[in-house]
N, C-alpha and C positions, 0 to 999 in steps of 0.2 A: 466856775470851772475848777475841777480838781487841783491839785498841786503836778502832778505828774504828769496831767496836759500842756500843763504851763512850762515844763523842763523841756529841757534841748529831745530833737526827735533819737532813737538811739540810730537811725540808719546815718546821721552827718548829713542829711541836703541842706545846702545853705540857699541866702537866695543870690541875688546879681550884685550885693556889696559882702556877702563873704561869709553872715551872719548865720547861724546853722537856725533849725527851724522848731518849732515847737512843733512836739508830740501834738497834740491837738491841729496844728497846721499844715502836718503831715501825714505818717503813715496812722494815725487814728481814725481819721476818717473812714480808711479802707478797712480796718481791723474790725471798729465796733459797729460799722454799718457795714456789714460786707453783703448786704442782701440787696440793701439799696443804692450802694456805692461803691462799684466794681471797681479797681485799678484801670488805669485809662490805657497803658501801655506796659510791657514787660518788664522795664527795669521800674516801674511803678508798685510794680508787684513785686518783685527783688527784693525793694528796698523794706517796702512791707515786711516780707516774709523775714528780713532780716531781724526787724523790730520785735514779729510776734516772736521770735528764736530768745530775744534778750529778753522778751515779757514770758515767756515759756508757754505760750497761748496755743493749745494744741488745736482747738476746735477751730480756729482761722486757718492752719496748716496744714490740718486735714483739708478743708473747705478749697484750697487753692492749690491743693497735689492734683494731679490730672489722674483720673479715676482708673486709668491704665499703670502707675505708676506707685498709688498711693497705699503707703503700708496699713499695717491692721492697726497696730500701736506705734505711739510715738512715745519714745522717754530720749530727757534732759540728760545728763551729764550732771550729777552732783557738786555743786563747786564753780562752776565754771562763771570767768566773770568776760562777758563780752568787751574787749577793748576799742571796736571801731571796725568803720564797714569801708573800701573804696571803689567806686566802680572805675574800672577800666575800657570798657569797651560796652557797647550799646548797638543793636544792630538789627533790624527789622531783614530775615533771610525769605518771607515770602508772605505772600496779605497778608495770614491767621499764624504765623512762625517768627518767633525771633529767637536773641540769643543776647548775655550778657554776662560780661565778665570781669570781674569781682575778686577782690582781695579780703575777708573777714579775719578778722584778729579774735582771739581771746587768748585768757588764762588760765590752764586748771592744774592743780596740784600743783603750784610754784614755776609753772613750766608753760613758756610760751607758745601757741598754737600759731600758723598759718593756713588760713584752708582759703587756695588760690581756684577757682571753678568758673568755664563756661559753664551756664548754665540753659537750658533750653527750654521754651514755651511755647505753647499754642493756646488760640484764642477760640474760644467757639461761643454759639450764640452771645456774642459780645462780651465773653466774661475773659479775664487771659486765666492760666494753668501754669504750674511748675508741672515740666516731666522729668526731665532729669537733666543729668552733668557731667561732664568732663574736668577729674580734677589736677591741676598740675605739680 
């Protein structure tokens, strides 16, 4: 196993003693198998999307933008160093819809970010979707 599967996941889920979870035990699954290993639920996908943000993985972000939604190109932010992810709310608003909200930190040019977002999804043929967000 890589070294970097081995490292802490960058989204922070720990398990039920507090421990955060290795990259490989987390959002990788979803990331390098996303064909065969869809996110089970929204904030599954979230936390994903967060990780492939910090691995700057566009082709997983395209892959899980909802095709209503999803831009032409995607670019990074030069510089920027992700500080941590927390979810705050989790919320299933209807079978194939949910919704979750989320505090993401980073850094860039010396200067601290907050970007606070509901964020909204839909599931279809069993796969979930980022569409979009409300940010605070």
């Amino acid at each position: 196993m890589a070294q970097a599967e081995l490292a802490a996941c960058p989204c922070g889920r720990a398990d039920a003693k507090g421990r955060v979870l290795s990259y490989a035990g987390c959002c990788a699954r979803f990331i390098a198998h996303f064909e065969t290993t869809p996110a089970p639920d929204a904030e599954h996908l979230m936390r994903s999307r967060y990780s492939a943000f910090v691995l700057e993985d566009v082709a997983y972000l395209q892959a899980t933008w909802h095709a209503s939604q999803r831009p032409a190109t995607l670019d990074f932010e030069p510089g920027v160093r992700w500080l941590g992810l927390s979810v705050k709310d989790f919320q299933v608003t209807r079978e194939d819809r949910a919704e979750v909200e989320f505090v993401a930190r980073y850094r860039v040019a010396g200067r601290a970010v907050r970007l606070h977002e509901r964020s909204r999804f839909v599931r279809e043929e069993g796969r979930w979707f980022y569409v979009d967000g409300d940010q605070f």
